[in-house]
C-alpha positions as CSV (number, residue, x, y, z in Angstrom):
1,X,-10.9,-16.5,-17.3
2,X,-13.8,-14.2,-17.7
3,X,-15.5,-16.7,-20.5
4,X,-15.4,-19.1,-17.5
5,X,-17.7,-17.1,-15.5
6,X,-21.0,-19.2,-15.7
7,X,-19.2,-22.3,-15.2
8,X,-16.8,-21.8,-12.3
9,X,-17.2,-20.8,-9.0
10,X,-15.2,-17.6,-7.9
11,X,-12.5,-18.7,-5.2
12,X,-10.3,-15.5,-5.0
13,X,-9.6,-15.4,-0.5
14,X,-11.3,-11.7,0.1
15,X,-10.6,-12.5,4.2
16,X,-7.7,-14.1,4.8
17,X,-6.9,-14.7,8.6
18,X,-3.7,-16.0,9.7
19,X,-4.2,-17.3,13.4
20,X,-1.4,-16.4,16.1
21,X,-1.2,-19.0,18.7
22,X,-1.3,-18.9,22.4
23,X,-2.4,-15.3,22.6
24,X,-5.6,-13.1,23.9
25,X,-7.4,-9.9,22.6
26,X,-10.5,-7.8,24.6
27,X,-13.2,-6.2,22.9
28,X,-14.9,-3.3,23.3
29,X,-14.2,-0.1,25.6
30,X,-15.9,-2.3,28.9
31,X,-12.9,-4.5,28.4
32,X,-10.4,-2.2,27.6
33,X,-11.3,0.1,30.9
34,X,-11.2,-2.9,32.7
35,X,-7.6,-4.2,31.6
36,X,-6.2,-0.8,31.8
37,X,-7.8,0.0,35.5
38,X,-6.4,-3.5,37.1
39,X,-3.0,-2.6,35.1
40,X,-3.5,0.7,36.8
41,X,-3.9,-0.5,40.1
42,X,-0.6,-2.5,40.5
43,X,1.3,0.3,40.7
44,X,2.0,1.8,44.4
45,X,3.6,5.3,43.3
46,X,2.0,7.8,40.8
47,X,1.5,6.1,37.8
48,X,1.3,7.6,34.3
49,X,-0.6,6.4,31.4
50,X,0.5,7.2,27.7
51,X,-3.0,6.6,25.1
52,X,-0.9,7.8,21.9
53,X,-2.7,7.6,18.5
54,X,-1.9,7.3,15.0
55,X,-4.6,9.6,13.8
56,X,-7.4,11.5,15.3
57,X,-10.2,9.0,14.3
58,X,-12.0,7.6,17.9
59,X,-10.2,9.7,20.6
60,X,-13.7,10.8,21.6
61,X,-15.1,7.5,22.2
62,X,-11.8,6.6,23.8
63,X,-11.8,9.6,26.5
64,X,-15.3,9.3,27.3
65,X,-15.4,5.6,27.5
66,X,-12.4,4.9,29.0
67,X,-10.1,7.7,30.3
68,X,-12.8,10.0,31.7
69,X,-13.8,6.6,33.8
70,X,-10.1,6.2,35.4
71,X,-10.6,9.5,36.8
72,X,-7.1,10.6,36.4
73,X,-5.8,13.3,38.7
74,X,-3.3,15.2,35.9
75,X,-4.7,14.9,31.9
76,X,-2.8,16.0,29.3
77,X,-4.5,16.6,25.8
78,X,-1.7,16.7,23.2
79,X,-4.6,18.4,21.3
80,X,-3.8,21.4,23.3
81,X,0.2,21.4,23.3
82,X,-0.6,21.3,19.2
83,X,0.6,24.0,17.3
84,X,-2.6,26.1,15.3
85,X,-2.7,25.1,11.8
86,X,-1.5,28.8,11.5
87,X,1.8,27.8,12.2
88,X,1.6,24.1,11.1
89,X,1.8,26.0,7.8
90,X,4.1,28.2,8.7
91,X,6.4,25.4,10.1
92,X,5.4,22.8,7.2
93,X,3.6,24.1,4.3
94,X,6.2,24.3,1.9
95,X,5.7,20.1,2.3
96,X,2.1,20.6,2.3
97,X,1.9,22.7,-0.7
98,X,-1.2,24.7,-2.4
99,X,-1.2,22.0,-5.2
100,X,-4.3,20.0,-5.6
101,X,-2.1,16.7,-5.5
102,X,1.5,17.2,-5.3
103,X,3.1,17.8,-2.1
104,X,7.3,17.4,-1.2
105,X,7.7,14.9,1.1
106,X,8.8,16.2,4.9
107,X,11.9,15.6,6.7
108,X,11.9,16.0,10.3
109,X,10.0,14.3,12.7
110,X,6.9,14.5,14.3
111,X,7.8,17.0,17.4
112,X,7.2,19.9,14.6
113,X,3.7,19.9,15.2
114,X,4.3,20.8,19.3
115,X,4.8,24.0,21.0
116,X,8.0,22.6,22.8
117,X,8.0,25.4,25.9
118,X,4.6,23.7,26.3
119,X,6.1,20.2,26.2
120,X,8.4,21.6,28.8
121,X,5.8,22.9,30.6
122,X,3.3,19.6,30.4
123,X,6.4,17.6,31.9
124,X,7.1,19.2,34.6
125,X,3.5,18.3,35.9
126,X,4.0,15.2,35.0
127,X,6.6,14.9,37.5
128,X,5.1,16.8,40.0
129,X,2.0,14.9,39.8
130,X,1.0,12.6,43.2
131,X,-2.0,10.4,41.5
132,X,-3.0,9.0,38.3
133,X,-1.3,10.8,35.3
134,X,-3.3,10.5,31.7
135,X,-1.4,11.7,28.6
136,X,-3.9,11.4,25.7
137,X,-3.5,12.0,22.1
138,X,-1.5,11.6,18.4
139,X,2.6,11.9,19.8
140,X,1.9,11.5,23.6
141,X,4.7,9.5,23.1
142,X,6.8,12.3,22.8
143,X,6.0,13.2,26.3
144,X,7.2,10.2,27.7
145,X,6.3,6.0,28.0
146,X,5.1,6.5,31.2
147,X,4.5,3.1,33.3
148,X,1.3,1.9,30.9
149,X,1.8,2.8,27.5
150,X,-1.2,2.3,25.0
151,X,-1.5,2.4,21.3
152,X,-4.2,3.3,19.2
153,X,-3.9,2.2,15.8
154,X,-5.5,2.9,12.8
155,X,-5.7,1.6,8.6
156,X,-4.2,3.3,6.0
157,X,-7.6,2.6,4.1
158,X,-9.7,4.0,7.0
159,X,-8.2,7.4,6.7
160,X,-8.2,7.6,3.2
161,X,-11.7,6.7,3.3
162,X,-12.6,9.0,5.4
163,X,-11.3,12.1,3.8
164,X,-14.1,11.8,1.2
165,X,-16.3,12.1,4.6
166,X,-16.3,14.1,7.0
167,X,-12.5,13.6,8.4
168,X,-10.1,16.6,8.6
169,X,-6.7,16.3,8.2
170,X,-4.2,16.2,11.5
171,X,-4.5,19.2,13.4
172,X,-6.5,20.8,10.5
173,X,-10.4,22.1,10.0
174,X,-10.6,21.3,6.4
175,X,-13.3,18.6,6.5
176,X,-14.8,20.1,3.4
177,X,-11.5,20.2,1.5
178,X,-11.2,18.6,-2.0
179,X,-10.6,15.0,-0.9
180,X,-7.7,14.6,-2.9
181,X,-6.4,17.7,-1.4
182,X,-6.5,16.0,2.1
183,X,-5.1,12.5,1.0
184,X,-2.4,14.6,-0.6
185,X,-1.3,16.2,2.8
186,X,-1.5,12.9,4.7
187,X,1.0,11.3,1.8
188,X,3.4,13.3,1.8
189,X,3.7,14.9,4.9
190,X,1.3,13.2,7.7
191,X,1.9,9.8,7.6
192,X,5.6,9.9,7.1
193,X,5.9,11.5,10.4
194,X,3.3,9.6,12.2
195,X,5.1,5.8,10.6
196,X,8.7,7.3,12.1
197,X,7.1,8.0,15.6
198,X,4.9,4.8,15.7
199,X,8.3,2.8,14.5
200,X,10.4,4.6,17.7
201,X,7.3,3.3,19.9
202,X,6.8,-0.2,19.1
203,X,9.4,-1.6,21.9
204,X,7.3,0.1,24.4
205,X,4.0,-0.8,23.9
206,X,2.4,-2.5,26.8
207,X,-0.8,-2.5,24.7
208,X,-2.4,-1.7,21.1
209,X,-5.9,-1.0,20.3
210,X,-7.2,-1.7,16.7
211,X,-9.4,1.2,16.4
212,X,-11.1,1.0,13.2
213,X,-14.2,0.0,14.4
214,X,-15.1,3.0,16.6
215,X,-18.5,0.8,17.8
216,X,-16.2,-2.1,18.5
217,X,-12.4,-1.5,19.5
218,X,-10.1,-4.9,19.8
219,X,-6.9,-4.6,22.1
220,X,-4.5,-6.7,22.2
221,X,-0.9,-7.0,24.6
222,X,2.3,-5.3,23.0
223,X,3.7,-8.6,23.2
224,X,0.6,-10.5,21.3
225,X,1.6,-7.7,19.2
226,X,4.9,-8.0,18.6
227,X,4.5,-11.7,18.0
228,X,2.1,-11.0,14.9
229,X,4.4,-8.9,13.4
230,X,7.1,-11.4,13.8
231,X,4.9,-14.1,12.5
232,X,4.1,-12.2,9.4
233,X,7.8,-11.5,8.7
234,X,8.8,-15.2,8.9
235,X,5.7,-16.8,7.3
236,X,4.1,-16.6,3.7
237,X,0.5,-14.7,3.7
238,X,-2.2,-13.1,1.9
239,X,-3.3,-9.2,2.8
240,X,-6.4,-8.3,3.2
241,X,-7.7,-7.2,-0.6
242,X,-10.1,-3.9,-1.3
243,X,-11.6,-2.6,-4.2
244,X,-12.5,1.5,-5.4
245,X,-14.5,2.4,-7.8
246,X,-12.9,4.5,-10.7
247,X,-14.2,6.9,-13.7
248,X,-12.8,4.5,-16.3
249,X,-13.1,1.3,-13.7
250,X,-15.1,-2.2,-14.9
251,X,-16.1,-5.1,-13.5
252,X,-14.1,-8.1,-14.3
253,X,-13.4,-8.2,-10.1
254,X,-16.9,-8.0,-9.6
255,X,-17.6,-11.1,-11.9
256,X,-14.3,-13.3,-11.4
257,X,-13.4,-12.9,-7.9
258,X,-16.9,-12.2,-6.4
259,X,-15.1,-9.0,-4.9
260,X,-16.1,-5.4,-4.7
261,X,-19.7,-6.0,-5.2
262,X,-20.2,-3.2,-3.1
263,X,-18.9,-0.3,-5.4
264,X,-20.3,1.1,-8.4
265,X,-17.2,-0.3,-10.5
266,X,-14.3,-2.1,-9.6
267,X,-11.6,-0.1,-11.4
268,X,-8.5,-0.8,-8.6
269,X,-8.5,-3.6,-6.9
270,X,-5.1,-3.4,-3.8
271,X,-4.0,-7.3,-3.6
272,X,-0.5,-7.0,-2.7
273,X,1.0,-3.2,-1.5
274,X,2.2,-3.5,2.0
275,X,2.0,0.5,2.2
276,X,-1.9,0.3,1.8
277,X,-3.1,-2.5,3.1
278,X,-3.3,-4.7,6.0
279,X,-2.9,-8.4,7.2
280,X,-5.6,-10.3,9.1
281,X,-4.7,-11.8,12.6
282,X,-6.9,-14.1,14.8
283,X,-5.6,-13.1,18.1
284,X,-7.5,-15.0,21.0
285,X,-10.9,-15.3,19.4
286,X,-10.9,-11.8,17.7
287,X,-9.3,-10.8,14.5
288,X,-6.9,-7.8,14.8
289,X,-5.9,-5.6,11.8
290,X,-2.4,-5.3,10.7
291,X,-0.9,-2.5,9.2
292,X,1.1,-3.8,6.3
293,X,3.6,-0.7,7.2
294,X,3.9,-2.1,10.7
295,X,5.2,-5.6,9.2
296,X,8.0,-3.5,7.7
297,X,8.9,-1.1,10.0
298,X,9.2,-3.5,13.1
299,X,11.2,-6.5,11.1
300,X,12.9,-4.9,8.0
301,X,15.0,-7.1,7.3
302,X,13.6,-10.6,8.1
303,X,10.9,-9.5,5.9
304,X,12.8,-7.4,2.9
305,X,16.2,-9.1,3.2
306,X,19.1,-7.2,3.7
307,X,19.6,-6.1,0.1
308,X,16.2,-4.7,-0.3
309,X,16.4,-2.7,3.5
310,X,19.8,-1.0,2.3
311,X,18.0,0.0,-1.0
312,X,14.6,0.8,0.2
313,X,15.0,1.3,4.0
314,X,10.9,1.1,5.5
315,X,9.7,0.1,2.1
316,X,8.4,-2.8,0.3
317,X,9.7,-2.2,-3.0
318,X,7.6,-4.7,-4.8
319,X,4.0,-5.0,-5.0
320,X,1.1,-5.6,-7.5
321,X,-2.9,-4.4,-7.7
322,X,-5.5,-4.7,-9.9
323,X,-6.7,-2.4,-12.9
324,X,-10.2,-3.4,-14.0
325,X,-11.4,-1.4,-17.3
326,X,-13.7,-4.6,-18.5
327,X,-16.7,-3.2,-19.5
328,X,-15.1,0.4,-18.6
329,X,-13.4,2.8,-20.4
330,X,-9.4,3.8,-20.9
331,X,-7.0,4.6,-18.4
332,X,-5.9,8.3,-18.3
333,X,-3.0,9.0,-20.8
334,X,0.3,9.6,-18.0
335,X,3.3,9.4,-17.6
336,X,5.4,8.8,-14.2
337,X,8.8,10.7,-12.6
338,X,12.0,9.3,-12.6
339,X,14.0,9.5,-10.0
340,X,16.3,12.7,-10.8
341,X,13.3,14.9,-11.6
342,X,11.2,13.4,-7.8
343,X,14.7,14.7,-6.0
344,X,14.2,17.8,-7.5
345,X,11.0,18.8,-6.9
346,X,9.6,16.4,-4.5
347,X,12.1,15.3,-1.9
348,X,11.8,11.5,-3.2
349,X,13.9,9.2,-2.5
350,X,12.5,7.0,-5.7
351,X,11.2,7.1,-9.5
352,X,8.1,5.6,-10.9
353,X,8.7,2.8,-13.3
354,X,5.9,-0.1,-13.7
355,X,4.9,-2.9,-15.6
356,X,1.4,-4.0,-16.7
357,X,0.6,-7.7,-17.3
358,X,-1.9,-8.8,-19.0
359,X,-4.4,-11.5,-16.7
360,X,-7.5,-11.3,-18.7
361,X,-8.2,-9.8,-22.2
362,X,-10.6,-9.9,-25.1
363,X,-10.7,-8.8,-28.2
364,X,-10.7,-5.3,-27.6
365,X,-8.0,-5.3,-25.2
366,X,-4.8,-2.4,-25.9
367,X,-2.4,-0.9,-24.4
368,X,-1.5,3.0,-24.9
369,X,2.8,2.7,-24.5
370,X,4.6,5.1,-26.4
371,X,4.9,7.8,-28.9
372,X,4.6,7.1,-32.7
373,X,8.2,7.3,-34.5
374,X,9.1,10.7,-35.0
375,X,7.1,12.5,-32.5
376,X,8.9,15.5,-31.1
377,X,8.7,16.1,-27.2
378,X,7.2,19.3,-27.7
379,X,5.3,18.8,-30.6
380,X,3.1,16.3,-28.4
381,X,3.1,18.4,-25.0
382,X,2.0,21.7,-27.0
383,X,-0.8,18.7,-28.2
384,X,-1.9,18.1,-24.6
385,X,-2.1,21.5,-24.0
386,X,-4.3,22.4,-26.8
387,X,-6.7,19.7,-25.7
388,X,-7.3,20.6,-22.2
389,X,-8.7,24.2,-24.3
390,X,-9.9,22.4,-27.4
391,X,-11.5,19.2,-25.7
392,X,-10.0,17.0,-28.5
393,X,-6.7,14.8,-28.6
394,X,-5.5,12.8,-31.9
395,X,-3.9,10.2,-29.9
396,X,-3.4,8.0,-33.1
397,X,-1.4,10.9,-34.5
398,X,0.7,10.9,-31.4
399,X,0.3,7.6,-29.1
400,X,1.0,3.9,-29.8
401,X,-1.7,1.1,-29.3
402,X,-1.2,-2.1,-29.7
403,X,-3.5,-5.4,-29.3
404,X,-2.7,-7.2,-25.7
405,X,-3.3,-11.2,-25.4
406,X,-3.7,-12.8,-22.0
407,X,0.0,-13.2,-20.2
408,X,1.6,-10.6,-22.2
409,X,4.0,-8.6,-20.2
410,X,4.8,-4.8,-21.1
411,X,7.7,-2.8,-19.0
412,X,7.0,0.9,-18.4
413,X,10.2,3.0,-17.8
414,X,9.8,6.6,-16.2
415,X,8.8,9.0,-18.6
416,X,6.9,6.2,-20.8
417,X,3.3,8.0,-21.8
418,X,1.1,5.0,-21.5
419,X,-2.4,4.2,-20.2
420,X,-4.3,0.4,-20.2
421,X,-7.0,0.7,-23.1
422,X,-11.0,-1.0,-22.5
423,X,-11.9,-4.0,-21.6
424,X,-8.6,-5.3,-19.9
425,X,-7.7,-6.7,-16.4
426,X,-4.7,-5.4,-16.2
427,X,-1.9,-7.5,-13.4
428,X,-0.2,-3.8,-12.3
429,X,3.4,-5.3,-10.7
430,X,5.8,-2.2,-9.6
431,X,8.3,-1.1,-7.8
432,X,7.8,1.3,-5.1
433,X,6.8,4.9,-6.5
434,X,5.0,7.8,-5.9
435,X,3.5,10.0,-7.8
436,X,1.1,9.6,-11.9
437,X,1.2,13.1,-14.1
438,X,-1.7,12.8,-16.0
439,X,-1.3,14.2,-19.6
440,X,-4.8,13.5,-21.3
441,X,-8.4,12.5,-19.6
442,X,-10.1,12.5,-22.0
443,X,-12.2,14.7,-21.7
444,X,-14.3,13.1,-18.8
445,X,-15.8,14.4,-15.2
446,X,-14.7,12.9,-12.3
447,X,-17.8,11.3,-9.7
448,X,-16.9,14.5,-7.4
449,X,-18.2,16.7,-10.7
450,X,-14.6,17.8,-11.0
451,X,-12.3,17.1,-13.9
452,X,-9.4,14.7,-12.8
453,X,-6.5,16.8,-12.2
454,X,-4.0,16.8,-15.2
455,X,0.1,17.8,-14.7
456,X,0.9,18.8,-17.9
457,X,3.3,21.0,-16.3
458,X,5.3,18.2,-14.6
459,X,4.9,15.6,-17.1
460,X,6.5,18.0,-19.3
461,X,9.8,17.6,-18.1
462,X,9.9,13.6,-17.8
463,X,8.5,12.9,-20.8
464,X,11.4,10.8,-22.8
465,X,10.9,11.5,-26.5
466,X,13.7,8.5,-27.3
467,X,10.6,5.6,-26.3
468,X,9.0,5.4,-29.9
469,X,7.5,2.7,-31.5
470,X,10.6,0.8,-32.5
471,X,12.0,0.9,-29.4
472,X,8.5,0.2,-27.6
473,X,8.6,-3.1,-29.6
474,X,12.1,-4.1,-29.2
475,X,12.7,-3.1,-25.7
476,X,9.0,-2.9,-23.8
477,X,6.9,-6.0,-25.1
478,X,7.9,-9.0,-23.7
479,X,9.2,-11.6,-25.3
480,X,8.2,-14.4,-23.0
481,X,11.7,-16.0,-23.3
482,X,12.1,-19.7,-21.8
483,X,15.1,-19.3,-19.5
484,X,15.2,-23.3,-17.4
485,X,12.8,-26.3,-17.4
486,X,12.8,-29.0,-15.1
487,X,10.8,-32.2,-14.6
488,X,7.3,-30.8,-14.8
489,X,7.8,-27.4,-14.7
490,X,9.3,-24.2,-17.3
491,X,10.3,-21.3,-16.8
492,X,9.9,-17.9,-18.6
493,X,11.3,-14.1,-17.8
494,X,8.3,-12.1,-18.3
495,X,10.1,-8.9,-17.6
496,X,11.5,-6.9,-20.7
497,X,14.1,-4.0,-20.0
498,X,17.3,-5.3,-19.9
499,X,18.3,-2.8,-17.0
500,X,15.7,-3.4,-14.6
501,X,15.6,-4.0,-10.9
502,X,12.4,-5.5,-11.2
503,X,12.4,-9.2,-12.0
504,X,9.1,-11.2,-13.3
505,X,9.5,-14.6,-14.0
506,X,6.3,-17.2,-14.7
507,X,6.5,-21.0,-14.5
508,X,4.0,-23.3,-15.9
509,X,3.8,-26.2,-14.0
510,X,1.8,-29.5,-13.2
511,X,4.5,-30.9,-10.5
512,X,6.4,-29.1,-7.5
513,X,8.9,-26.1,-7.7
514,X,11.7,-25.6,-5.8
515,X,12.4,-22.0,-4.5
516,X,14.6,-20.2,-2.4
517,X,14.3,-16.3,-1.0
518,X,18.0,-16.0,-0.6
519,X,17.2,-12.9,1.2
520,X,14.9,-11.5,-1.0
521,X,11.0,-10.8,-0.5
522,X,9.5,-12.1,-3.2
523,X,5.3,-11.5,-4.5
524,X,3.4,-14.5,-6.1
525,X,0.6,-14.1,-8.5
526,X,-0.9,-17.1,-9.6
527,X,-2.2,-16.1,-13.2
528,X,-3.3,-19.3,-14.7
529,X,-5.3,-22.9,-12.9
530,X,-7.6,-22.4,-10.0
531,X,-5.1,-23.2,-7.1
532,X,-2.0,-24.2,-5.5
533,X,-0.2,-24.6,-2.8
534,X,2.8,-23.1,-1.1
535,X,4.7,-25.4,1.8
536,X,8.1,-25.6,3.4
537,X,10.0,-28.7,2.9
538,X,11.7,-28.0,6.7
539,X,7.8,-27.8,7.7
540,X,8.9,-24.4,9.3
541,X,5.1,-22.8,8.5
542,X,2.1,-24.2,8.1
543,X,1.1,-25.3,4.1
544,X,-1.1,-21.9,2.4
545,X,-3.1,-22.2,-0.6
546,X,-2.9,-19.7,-3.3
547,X,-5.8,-19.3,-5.8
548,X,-6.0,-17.9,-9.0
549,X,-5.5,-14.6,-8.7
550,X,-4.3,-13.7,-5.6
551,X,-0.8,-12.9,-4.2
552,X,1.1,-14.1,-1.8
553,X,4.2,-12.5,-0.1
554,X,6.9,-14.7,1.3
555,X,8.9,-13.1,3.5
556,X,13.2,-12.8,3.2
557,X,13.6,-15.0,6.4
558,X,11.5,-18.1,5.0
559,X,14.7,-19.6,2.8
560,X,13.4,-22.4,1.5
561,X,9.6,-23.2,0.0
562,X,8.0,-25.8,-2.4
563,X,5.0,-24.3,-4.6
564,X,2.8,-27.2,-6.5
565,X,-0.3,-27.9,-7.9
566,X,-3.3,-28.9,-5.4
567,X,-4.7,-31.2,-7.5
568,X,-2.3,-32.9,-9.9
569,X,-5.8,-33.8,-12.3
570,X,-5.8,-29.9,-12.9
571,X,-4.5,-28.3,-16.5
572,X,-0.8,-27.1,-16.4
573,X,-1.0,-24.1,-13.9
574,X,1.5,-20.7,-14.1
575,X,2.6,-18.5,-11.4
576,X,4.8,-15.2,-10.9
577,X,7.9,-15.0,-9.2
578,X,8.3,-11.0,-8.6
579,X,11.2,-9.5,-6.3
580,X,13.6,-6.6,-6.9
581,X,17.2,-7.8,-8.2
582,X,19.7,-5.9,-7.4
583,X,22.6,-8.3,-8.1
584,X,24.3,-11.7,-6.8
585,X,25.8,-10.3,-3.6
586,X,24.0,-13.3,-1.8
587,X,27.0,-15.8,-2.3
């Protein structure tokens, strides 16, 4: 596609809005005091209002604006029935760990950062209280629902962003900590605890505040609310895509999809991870982020399917991104857990295994998979460790590279060393994982003037020494076998291990294809022709256009959908059919 660049004009959907009918959102903290104050005044008795957060992001704005004008008689500041971080490590910091990026993941729940006795004690006043009661904070929820019970909700992405700002983590004053540090402690402790509470509290939400504009809040009714997230688990749709600039990142987004012109380099590119991203909503005539997590945790199963829920529980376990090294440099050399060793060490409840295909090469496109036949284990970890001293690492002694062609297909089983070479647009599809031990850098300084961290230690003990070239060609290369044709379509299994969960399959096609969920979630790429379309032959959603590129999640609950070319003049178009298989219990 890149050779098209001059001739075509980029058509990739960077803000796709899915409208929600017959509903109404306020803007702004004038319109959110006023809503809340007439709310306020229906009620005869005391009444108590709940303002619980996901993360500490606007709460200033929010009490001054808003809270400080509804003059409540009682207000409770979960801020001050907070533990110290003191004892928030002392309660949780063998979760948190002193590791630059590794933490375990917690168990528990969110009540573990609260002094209880002054839970207790905040309670009691809430009962005793004779006029307007304002509990305020992250977990006010804990306290109780109250009559009027608010949410303030917040983007994965904006936190993350922010911890390369100013923004300390929960409860913390670490603002000048090692971002990665920070983003670390939300992972694996943070934002598990704060998804579990925010799942317990959906029922009860009277209304929800998207707060990542601090200038410019949107609320919107818990039931407007609820009815997006059932929309998006029943219909197909597009999340909202981002792109972050990376050591080794390029600029095929840039140039292709007219996306990320903002960043330095376009090295990831997030197109279809429910965990990190967000769906677009026009409620009334605003548009309201969704959490992608939200989707999941309020419908699991219309939207995973009962196999994939019992599997995965609050977990997509399918999704795809972007790796961008055109005009960049190589990936880091790394290697990913399986899932014995991420028990172990990190309380997972999952392995790392992936897959990279290939959307856009050139000539100088490679992939790194593998060690050359005969390589001991320890021969080649005793090699990384003598680089990180030496600043040198033979990796054709040791490592595998071979040529990639546009729509190859390679399969990455835990404790595969691999890395994407230059000059490649790599189509990442994986399963749900978690953590990348980098073995090998090399040699390069990361923007923060820091060398990227490297887990020679822990890639030590996943690296399997059995996945050598032979078995790299035989087992991890696609062969891009035809498995069904039909009258104007084929199909192919793009996937490679003969034990995987995760199943690829592309179709070239120039007429319509029939498909069925059967209670799977499935992830569409299309990876060749400028556009299709996706439609339901029972006209249960409203027709949505895919374009080259881009990815498209249909939900479990859809059944039945028809995917075919826009324009039946276009060349013979292919498309990805991605969902985890974990056997024909369906029937």
């Amino acid at each position: 596609m890149y050779e098209k660049i001059k001739t075509r004009s980029p058509n990739f959907d960077l803000h796709p809005v899915f409208e929600i009918p017959q509903t109404t959102a306020y803007l702004g903290y004038e319109e959110i005091f006023n809503v809340i104050y007439q709310q306020v005044q229906t009620f005869k008795k005391p009444c108590v209002v709940v303002i619980d957060s996901y993360y500490d992001v606007n709460h200033q704005q929010l009490k001054n604006k808003v809270i400080d004008l509804l003059n409540p008689q009682l207000f409770i500041d979960m801020n001050e029935i907070k533990y110290n971080e003191a004892m928030i490590q002392q309660r949780l910091g063998q979760f948190i760990t002193e590791d630059r990026i590794n933490g375990v993941f917690v168990t528990g729940d969110i009540q573990q950062y609260f002094d209880l006795d002054k839970v207790v004690l905040a309670q009691q006043k809430i009962q005793e209280a004779t006029g307007l009661v304002v509990i305020f904070g992250v977990g006010a929820g804990i306290m109780t629902h109250g009559d009027i019970f608010v949410y303030n909700n917040i983007t994965i992405q904006r936190i993350k962003d922010g911890y390369f700002s100013a923004l300390s983590n929960w409860g913390a004053h670490n603002e000048n900590e090692d971002p990665l540090t920070k983003e670390k402690r939300f992972n694996f402790v943070e934002s598990r605890l704060l998804d579990n509470h925010k799942r317990h509290m959906f029922p009860h939400m009277d209304y929800v505040i998207d707060g990542d504009d601090e200038d410019a809040p949107v609320m919107i009714s818990g039931d407007d609310f609820r009815k997006a997230l059932n929309y998006f688990a029943s219909h197909p749709f597009k999340l909202e895509p981002f792109f972050n600039r990376g050591i080794w990142g390029g600029h095929w987004c840039k140039d292709v999809l007219n996306g990320g012109l903002d960043k330095e380099n376009t090295a990831w590119g997030m197109t279809g991870w429910m965990n990190a991203q967000n769906a677009l909503a026009k409620i009334g005539d605003l548009e309201f982020r969704i959490v992608g997590r939200d989707i999941i945790q309020y419908q699991p199963l219309n939207f995973l399917g009962h196999q994939n829920y019992f599997w995965f529980g609050y977990n997509c376990p399918v999704g795809c991104d972007f790796l961008d090294t055109w005009g960049g440099g190589n990936l880091s050399l790394q290697v990913h857990s399986d899932i014995a060793y991420g028990q172990e060490v990190f309380n997972s409840q999952f392995g790392h295994y992936e897959s990279y295909y290939m959307l856009d090469t050139n000539e100088n496109s490679c992939v790194y998979l593998g060690t050359k036949d005969g390589v001991k284990k320890d021969e080649i970890v005793k090699a990384f460790e003598q680089a990180q001293e030496t600043g040198e690492f033979d990796d054709k002694k040791y490592i595998n590279c071979f040529p990639m062609k546009t729509h190859d297909h390679i399969y990455i089983p835990s404790g595969t060393i691999h890395a994407s070479g230059k000059d490649t647009l790599v189509l990442e599809i994986n399963p749900i994982g978690f953590q990348t031990f980098k073995l090998w850098d090399w040699g390069r300084i990361d923007a923060d003037g820091k060398p990227r961290p490297i887990n020679i230690e822990h890639g030590a003990k996943v690296i399997q020494e059995e996945y050598q070239t032979e078995f790299v060609k035989n087992h991890l290369i696609s062969k891009k076998s035809e498995v069904a044709r039909g009258s104007g379509w084929r199909k192919e299994h793009s996937g490679t291990m003969e034990y995987e969960l995760l199943k690829v399959d592309r179709y070239w096609f120039h007429k319509p294809i029939f498909f069925e969920t059967k209670d799977h979630v499935k992830l569409h790429v299309l990876v060749e022709g400028e556009e299709a379309q996706i439609i339901s032959p029972l006209q249960k959603f409203e027709p949505i256009t895919i374009h080259y590129a881009e990815a498209v999640f249909i939900p479990a609950s859809v059944g039945q959908y028809v995917i075919k070319p826009t324009d039946t003049n276009q060349e013979e178009l292919a498309i990805l059919e991605c969902y985890m298989d974990m056997g024909d219990a369906y029937h």
